[in-house]
C-alpha positions in Angstrom: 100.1 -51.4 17.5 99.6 -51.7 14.1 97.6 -54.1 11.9 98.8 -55.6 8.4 96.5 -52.8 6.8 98.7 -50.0 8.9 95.8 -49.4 11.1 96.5 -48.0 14.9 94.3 -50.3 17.2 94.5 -48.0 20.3 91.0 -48.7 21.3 89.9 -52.3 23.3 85.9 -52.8 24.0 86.3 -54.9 27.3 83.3 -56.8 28.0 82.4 -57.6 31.1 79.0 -59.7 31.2 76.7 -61.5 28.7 73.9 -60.5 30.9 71.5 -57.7 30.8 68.8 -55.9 33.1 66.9 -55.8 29.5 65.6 -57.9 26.8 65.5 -55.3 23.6 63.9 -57.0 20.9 66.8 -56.7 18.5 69.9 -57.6 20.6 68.0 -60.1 23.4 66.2 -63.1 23.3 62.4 -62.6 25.3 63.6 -65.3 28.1 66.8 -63.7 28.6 70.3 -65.4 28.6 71.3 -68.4 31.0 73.2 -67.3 33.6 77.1 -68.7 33.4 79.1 -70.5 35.9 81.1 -68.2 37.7 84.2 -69.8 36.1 83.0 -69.1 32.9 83.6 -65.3 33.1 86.5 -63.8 33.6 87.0 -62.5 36.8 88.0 -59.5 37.9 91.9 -60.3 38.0 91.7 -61.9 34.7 90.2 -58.6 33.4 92.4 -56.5 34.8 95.5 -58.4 33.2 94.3 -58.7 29.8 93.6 -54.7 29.9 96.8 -54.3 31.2 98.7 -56.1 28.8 96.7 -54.5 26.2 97.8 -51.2 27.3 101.1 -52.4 27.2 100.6 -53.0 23.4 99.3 -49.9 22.5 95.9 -49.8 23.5 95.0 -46.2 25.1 91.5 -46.5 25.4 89.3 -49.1 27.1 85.1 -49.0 27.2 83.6 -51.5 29.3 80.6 -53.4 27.9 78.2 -56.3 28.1 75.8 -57.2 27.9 74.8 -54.5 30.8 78.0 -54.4 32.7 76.5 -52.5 35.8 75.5 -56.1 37.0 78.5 -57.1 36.7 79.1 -58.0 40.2 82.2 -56.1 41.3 81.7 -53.5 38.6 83.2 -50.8 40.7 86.7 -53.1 41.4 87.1 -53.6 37.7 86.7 -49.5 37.2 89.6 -48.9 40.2 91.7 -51.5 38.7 91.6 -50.6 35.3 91.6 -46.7 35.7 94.4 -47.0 37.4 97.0 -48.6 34.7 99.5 -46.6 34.0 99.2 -45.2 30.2 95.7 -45.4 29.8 94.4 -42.3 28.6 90.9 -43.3 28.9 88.5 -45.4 30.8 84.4 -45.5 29.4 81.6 -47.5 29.6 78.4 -48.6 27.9 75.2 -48.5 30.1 71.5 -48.7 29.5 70.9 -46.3 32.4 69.1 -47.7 34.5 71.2 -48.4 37.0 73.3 -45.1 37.2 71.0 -43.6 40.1 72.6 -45.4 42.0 76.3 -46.2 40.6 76.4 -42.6 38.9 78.6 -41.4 41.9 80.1 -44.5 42.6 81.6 -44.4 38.9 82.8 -41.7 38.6 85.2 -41.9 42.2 86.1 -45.0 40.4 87.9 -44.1 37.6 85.3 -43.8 34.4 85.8 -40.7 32.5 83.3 -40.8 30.3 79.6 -42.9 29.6 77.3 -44.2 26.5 73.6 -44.1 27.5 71.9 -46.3 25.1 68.3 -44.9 24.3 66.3 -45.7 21.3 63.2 -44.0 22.4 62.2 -41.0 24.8 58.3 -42.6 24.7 58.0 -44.5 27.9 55.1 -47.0 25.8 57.8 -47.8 23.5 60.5 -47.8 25.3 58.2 -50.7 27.9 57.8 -52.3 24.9 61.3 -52.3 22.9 62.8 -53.1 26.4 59.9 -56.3 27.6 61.6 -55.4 31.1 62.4 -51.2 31.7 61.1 -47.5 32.6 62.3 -44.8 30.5 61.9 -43.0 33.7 64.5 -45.0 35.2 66.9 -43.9 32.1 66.0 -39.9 32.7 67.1 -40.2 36.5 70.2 -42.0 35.7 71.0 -39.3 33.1 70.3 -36.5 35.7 72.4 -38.8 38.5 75.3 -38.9 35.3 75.9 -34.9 35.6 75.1 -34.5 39.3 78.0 -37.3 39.4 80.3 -34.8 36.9 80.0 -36.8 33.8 80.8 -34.4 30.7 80.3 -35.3 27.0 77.9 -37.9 27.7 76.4 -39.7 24.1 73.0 -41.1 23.7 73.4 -44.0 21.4 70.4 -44.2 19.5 69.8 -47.7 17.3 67.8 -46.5 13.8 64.6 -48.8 13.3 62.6 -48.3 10.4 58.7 -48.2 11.6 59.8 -48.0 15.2 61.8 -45.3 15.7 62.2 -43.4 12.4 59.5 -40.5 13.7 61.3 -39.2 16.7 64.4 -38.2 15.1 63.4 -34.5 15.3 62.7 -35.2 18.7 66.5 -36.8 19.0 67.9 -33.3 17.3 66.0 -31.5 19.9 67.9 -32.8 22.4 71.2 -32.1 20.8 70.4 -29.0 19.6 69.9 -27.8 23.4 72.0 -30.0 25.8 75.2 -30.6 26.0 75.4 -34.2 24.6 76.3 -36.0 21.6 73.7 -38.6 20.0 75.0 -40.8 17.9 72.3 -42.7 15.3 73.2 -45.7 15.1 72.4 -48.1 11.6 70.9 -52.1 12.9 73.3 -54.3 12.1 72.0 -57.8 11.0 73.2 -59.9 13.9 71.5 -62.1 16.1 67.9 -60.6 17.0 68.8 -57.5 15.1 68.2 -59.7 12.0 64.6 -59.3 13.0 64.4 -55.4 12.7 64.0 -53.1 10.4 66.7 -51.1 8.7 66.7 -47.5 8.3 69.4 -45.6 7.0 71.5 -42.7 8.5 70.8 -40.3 5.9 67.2 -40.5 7.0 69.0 -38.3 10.4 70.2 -35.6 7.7 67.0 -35.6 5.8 65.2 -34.8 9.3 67.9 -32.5 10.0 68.8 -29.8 6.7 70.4 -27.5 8.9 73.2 -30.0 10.4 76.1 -28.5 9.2 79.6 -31.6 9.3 82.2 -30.9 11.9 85.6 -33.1 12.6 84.7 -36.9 12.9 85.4 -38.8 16.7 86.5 -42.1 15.8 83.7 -44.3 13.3 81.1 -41.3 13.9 80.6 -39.0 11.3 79.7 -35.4 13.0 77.5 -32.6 12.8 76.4 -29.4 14.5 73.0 -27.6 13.8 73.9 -23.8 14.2 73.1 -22.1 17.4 72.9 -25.9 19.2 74.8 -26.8 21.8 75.5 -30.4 21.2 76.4 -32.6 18.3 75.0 -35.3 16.2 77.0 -38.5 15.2 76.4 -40.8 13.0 78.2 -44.5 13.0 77.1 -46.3 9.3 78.6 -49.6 9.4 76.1 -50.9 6.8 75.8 -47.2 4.5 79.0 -45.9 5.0 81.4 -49.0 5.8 84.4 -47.5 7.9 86.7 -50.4 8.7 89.6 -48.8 7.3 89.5 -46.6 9.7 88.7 -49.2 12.3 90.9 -48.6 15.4 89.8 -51.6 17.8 89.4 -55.2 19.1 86.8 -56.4 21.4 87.5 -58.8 24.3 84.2 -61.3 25.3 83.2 -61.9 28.9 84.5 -65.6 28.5 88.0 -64.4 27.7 87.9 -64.3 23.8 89.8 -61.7 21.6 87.7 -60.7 18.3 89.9 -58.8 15.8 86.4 -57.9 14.1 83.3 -57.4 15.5 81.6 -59.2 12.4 84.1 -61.8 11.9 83.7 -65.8 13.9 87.6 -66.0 14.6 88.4 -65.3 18.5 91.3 -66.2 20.3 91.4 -67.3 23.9 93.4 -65.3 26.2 92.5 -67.2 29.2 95.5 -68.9 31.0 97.7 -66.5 29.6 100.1 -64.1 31.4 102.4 -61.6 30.7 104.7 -61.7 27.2 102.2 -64.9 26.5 99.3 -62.7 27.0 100.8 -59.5 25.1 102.0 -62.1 21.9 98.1 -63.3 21.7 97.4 -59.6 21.8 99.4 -58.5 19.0 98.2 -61.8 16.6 95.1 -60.8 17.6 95.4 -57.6 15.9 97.8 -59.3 13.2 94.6 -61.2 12.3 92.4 -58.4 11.8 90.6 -58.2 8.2 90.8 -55.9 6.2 86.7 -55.1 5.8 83.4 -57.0 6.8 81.3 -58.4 4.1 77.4 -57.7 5.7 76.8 -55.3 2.0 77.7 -58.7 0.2 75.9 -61.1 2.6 72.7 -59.5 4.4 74.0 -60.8 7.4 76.8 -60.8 10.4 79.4 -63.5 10.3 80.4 -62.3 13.8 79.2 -66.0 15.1 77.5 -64.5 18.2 74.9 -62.7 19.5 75.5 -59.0 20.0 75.1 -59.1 23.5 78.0 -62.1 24.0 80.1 -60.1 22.1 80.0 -56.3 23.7 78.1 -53.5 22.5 
């Protein structure tokens, strides 16, 4: 499935909740979100078709997302359902953590091969504060729960924050350097509360780190491996190193609407629609995609919601 720019979208970011166990300070308001009407998500049928169909375009990997989609009631349904589509090569999802004590296990028998631990700190004072609402506790037992469940290749996604985060990127190396897990620094983009943060660049990673040595790239992330280590470090640069022609996805909102760009306010309902109707939106979904985002020309997002409406 290819766009007008002869990129191969083969990768759908399914969200599957606006709401969030949560409130970081740059992706969440302090009161939280209103909670929807039930009819206002889609539900778990209406997921399952519009990743079918995708898959039937050409999509071959799917990562669920919210918000935090572990509370997404019926999370575990949506996995067996999905998983199970014939084609898909590859079922992940986005979590915070704290939850996966619990659903770990459960996950995994469902279907998900592979998870995205979001972490922006390993201090429990700033985590408690970056968070209003969590224990980085909570996050270390859910990791633990993650390989106990057989989870491999697990990536810490790690948001860069200039006067907040900036000092514990050795610490972050560390961590890569002797497990067996990817983190991936990730530059702030200025979107919703994010426009409120402080942007530090990914070369401040390399500067920390002058014996990461570049490796093959995994999709947007640029790679590296410090010798002797047993993980890897990504990078993903949106605002540095702008990768959208290499851009390989679309993103599907909780309420039903298909974003060809994560940065761009056109969306096209999907909702209602079924089979070839539902594949055609698809594919002019993906007709529509532009060529690049303008956030280097603008200081700011045109994606006309906030991150967490959107999918992480």
């Amino acid at each position: 499935m290819r766009d007008r720019y002869a990129r191969n979208i083969t990768y759908l970011r399914l969200s599957v909740t606006d709401l969030c166990s949560l409130r970081c300070r740059y992706c969440m308001p302090e009161e939280g979100v209103p909670k929807r009407d039930r009819g206002d998500i889609c539900s778990v049928e209406e997921l399952t078709d519009m990743a079918r169909a995708a898959v039937d375009c050409g999509v071959r990997k799917i990562r669920l997302t919210g918000g935090e989609p572990l509370v997404r009631q019926g999370i575990l349904d949506i996995c067996r359902r999905i998983a199970a589509i014939p084609a898909l090569e590859e079922l992940c999802l986005t979590t915070n953590g704290t939850a996966l004590p619990q659903l770990a296990g459960p996950l995994r028998e469902a279907g998900v091969d592979r998870l995205n631990v979001s972490l922006d700190t390993l201090r429990p004072d700033r985590y408690a504060y970056m968070t209003r609402t969590g224990r980085l506790e909570d996050v270390f037992q859910g990791l633990n729960a993650a390989a106990e469940a057989g989870f491999t290749g697990i990536k810490l996604n790690v948001v860069l924050m200039k006067a907040f985060n900036e000092d514990e990127i050795p610490d972050f190396l560390d961590l890569a350097f002797r497990y067996l897990v990817e983190v991936r620094f990730i530059e702030l983009m200025p979107i919703g509360e994010g426009r409120n943060a402080r942007f530090l660049p990914a070369q401040a990673v390399l500067d920390a780190g002058p014996d990461l040595r570049p490796i093959e790239s995994s999709g947007v992330a640029r790679r590296y491996r410090a010798p002797g280590g047993r993980g890897t470090v990504g990078l993903i640069e949106p605002m540095s190193h702008r990768f959208c022609g290499g851009c390989d996805r679309i993103r599907v909102t909780a309420d039903g609407k298909l974003k060809p760009c994560l940065h761009s306010d056109q969306e096209i309902s999907l909702r209602g629609l079924h089979g070839e109707a539902l594949r055609q939106a698809i594919q002019e979904g993906v007709a529509a995609k532009p060529e690049r985002h303008h956030m280097n020309e603008t200081g700011r997002s045109q994606a006309g919601r906030n991150m967490h409406q959107i999918g992480g």
